[in-house]
C-alpha positions as CSV (number, residue, x, y, z in Angstrom):
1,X,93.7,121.9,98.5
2,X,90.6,124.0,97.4
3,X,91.9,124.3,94.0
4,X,92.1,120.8,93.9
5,X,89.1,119.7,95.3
6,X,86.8,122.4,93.2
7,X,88.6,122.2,90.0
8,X,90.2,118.4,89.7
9,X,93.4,117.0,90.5
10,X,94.3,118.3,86.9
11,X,93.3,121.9,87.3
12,X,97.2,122.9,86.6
13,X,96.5,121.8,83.3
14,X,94.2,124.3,82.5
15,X,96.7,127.2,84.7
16,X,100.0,126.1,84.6
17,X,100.7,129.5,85.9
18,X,99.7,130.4,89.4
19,X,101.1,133.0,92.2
20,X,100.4,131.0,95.5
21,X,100.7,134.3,96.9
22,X,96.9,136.4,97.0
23,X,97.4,139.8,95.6
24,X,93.9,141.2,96.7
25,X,91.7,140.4,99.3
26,X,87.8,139.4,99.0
27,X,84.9,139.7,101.6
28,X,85.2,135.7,102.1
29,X,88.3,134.8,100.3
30,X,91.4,136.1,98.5
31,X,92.6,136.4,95.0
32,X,95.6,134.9,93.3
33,X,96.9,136.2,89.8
34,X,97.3,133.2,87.3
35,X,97.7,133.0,83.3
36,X,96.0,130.0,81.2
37,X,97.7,127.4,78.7
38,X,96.7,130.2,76.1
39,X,98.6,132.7,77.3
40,X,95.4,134.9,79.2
41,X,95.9,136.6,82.5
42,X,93.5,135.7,84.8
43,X,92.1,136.6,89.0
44,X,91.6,133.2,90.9
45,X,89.1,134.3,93.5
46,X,89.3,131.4,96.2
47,X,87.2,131.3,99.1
48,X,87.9,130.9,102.3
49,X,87.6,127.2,103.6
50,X,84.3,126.8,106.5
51,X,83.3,130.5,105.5
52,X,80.4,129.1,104.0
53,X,79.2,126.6,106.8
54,X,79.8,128.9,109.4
55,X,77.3,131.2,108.5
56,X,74.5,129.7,110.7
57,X,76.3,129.4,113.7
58,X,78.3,133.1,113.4
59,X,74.9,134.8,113.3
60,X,72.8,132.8,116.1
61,X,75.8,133.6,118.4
62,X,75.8,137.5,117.2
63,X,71.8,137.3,118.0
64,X,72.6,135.8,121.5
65,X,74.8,138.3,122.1
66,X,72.5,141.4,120.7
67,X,69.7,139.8,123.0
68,X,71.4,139.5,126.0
69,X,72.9,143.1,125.7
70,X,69.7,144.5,124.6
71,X,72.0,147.3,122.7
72,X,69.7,147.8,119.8
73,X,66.1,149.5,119.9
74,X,62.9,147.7,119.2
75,X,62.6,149.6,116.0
76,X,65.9,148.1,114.2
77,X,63.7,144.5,114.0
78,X,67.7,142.7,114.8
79,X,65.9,139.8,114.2
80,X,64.7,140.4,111.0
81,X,68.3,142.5,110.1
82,X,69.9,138.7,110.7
83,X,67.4,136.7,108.8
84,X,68.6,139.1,106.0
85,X,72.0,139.2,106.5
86,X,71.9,134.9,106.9
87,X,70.6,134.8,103.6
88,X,72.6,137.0,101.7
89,X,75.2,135.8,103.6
90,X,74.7,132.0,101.7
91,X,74.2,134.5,98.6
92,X,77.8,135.8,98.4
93,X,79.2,132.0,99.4
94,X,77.9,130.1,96.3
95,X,80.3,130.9,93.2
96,X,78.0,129.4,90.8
97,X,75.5,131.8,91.5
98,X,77.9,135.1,91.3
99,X,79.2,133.8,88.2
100,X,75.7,133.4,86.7
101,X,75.1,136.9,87.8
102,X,78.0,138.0,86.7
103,X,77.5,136.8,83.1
104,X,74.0,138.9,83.0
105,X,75.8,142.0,83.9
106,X,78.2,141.3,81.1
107,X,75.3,141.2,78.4
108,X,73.5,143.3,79.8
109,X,76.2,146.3,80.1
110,X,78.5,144.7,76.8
111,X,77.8,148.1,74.7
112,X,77.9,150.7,78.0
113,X,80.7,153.4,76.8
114,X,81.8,153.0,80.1
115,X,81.1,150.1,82.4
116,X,82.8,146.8,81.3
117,X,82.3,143.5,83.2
118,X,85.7,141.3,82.9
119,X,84.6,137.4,81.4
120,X,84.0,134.4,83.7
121,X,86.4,131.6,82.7
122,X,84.3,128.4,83.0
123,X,86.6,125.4,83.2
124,X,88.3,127.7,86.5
125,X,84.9,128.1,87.9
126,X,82.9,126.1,90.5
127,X,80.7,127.0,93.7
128,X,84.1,128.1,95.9
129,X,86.7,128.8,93.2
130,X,85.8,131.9,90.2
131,X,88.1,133.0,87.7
132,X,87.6,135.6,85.6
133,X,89.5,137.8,82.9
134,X,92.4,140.1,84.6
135,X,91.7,143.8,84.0
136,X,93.8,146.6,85.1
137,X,92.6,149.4,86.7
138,X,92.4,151.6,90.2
139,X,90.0,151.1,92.9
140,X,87.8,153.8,93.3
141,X,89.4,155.1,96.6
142,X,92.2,156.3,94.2
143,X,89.8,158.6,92.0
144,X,89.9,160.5,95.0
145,X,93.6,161.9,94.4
146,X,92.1,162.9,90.5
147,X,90.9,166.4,89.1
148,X,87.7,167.8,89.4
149,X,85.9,166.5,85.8
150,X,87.2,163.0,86.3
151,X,85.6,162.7,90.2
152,X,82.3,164.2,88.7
153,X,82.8,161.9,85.8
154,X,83.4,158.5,88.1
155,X,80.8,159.9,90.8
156,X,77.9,160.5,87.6
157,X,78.4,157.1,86.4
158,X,78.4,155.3,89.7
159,X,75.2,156.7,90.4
160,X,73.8,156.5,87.1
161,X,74.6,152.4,87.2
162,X,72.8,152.5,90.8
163,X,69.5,153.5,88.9
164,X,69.7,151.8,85.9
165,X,70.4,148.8,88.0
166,X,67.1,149.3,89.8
167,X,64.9,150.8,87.4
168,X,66.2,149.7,84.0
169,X,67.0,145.7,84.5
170,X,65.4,145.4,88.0
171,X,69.2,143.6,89.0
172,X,71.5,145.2,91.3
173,X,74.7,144.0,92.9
174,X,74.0,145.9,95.9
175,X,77.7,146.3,97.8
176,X,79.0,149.4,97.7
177,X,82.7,148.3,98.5
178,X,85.4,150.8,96.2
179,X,87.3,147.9,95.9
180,X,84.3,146.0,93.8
181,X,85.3,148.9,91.2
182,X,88.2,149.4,89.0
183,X,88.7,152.5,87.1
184,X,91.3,152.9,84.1
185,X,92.1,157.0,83.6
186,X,93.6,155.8,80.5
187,X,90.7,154.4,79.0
188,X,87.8,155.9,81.1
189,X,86.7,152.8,81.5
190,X,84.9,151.6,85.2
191,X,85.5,147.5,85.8
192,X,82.3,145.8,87.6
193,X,84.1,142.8,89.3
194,X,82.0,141.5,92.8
195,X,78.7,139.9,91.8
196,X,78.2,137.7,94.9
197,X,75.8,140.4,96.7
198,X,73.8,140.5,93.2
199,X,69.7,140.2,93.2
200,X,66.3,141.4,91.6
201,X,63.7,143.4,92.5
202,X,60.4,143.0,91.6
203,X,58.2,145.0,89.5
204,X,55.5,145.9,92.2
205,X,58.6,147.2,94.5
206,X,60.2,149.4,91.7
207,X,57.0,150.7,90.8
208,X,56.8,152.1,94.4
209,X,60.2,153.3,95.1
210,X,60.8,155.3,91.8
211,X,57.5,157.0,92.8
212,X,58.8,157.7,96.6
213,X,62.0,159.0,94.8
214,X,59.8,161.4,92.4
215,X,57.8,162.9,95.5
216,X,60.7,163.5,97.2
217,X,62.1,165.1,94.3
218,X,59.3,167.4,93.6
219,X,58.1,167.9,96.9
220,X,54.9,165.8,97.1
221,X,55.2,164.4,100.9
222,X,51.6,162.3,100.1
223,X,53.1,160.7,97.1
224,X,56.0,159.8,99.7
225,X,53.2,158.5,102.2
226,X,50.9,156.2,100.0
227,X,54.3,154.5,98.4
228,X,56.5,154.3,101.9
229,X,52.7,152.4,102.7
230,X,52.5,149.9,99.7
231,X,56.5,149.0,100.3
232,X,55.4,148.4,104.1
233,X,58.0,151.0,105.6
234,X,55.2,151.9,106.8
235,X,51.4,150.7,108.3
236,X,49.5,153.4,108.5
237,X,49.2,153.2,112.3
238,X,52.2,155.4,112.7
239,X,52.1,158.9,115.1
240,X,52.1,161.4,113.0
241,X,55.5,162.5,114.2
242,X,56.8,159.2,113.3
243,X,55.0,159.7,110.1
244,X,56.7,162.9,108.9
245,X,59.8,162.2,110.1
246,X,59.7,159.0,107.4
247,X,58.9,161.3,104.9
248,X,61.5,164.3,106.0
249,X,64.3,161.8,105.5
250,X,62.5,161.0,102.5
251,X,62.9,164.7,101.7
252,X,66.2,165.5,102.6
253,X,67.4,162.5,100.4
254,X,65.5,163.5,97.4
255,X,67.2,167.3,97.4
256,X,69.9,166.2,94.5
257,X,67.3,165.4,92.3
258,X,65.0,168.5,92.7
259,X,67.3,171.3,91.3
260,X,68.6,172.3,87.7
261,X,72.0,172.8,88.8
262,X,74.9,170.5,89.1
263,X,74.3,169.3,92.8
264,X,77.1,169.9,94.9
265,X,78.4,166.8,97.0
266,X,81.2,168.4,98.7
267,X,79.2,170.7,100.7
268,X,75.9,169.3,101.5
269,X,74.9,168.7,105.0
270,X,72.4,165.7,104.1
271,X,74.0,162.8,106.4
272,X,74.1,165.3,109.3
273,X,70.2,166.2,109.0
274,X,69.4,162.3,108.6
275,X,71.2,161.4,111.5
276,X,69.1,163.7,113.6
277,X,66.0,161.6,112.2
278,X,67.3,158.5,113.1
279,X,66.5,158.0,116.7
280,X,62.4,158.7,116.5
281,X,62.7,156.0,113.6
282,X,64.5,153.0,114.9
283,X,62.6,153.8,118.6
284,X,59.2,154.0,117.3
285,X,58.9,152.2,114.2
286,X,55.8,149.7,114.0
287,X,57.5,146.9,110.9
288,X,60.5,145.9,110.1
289,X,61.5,147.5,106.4
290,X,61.1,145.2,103.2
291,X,64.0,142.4,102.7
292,X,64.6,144.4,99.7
293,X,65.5,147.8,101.4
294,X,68.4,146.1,103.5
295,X,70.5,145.9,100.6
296,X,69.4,148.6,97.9
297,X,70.5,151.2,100.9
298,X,73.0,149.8,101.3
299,X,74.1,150.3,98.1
300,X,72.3,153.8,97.6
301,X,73.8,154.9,101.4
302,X,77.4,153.4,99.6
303,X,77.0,155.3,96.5
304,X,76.1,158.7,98.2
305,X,79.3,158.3,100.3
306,X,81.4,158.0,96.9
307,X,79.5,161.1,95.6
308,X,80.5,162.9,99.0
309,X,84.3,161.6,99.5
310,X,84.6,162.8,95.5
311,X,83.3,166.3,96.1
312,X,81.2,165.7,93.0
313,X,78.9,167.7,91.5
314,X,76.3,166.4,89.9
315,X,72.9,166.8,87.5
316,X,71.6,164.4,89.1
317,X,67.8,165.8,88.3
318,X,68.9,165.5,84.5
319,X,69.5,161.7,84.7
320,X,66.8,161.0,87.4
321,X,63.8,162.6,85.4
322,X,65.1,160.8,81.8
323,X,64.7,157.3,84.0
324,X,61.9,158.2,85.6
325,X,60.5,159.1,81.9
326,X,61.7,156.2,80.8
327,X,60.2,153.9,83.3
328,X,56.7,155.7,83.0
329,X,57.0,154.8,79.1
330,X,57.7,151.3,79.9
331,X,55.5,150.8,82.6
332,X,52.4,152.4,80.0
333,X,54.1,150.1,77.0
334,X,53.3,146.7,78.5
């Protein structure tokens, strides 16, 4: 019935062959293998009927509940948190969009030696239908059963796309989710495929965060300050104990990017020491963190994970210091 109604009574015409039966499952919908009149293998991603107007009505009941509970500290600004999640929420419902997005990634990474993103089929495409190319591949939860190079050389690249995401093209699809990745050991290739949580950044907030990133690389905890400030993570009217505890988990993130040596993912202790931080920040914070934030860590805080499950190890100085170079040289070409 969704085919029908998104693609034409005639849509058959255009995939006479369809397996009713999903073989993957999306966020909000599920994925059905299919082959075009020319002979082209292709994922059906259909979503879920309602998904998309229930949206409004699943998160002011979550917030009733939250409120009535009073579970969460004053500091984790749950209101805020929902007006977040509501919108990206509509985000990751609207096919159109994710397709669009989808077709920037593509142009943007069509010469990467490793990142390929599969081609939107537009005549199979509409707000809650999106077909794409097949491509065959693992999700990234497999790499985990691979040899030592290969993890370092999936975990690298993964973190590499995070940051030229952010700082290159200022475009991120921001969730983290393994299965949003295929890789191919045969042809080393990694397969982008989930562009619905996809969004920019603006200049003035990139400008910012690469520079809390390079204090916290080098050590420079009022670099850290004045930045965390412009972004708004913090107002200045923080205790100073608030303050430097901003700036320690600031710190503690920023240690795989201060040191020459391949950074070593499997044995760091980094998630444990920010943990500890955590309780002074979401008691006492004074503002809500910028609508950006909510998804970049998510997708930073996902990416780390991958680096850590891999046991990777990783010059991640190398790679940060060329973008930050980079970026500097941009920033002082315009």
């Amino acid at each position: 019935k969704t085919m029908q109604r998104e693609l034409g009574p005639n849509w058959r015409t255009h995939l006479p062959e369809f397996d009713d039966k999903p073989f993957a499952a999306a966020s909000i919908g599920q994925v059905h293998l299919g082959k075009t009149k020319d002979g082209k293998e292709v994922a059906v991603k259909i979503q879920y009927p309602g998904v998309a107007d229930s949206i409004d009505s699943d998160i002011r009941n979550l917030m009733g509940i939250l409120n009535m509970w009073n579970i969460f500290p004053k500091g984790m600004y749950m209101d805020n948190l929902m007006r977040v999640a509501r919108s990206e929420l509509a985000w990751e419902c609207d096919y159109v969009r994710e397709a669009d997005y989808m077709r920037q990634f593509r142009d943007i990474y069509a010469n990467d030696p490793v990142f390929v993103v599969p081609n939107v089929v537009d005549e199979l495409s509409s707000k809650r239908v999106i077909t794409t190319v097949y491509v065959y591949g693992e999700t990234l939860d497999k790499a985990l059963a691979l040899d030592q190079p290969t993890r370092d050389y999936v975990a690298t690249n993964f973190l590499r796309l995070c940051f030229e995401e952010l700082f290159t093209h200022r475009l991120m699809q921001t969730d983290p989710n393994w299965a949003n990745f295929l890789y191919n050991d045969s042809t080393k290739k990694i397969y982008l495929l989930d562009f619905g949580a996809s969004r920019t950044f603006d200049k003035k907030f990139t400008d910012s965060y690469i520079q809390i990133i390079k204090g916290a690389a080098t050590g420079d905890r009022d670099l850290v300050l004045t930045n965390s400030q412009k972004l708004g993570f913090l107002t200045g009217m923080e205790t100073k104990a608030l303050a430097n505890a901003h700036i320690d988990g600031a710190m503690i993130l920023g240690e795989p990017f201060k040191t020459n040596e391949p950074f070593d993912f499997g044995t760091q202790d980094i998630t444990t020491r920010i943990h500890k931080l955590i309780p002074l920040l979401a008691e006492q914070r004074l503002t809500p963190p910028p609508e950006e934030s909510y998804s970049l860590h998510r997708k930073l805080a996902g990416a780390f994970l991958l680096c850590s499950n891999m046991k990777a190890r990783i010059r991640c100085k190398d790679f940060f210091d060329d973008i930050y170079s980079k970026y500097q040289k941009d920033a002082s070409g315009r």
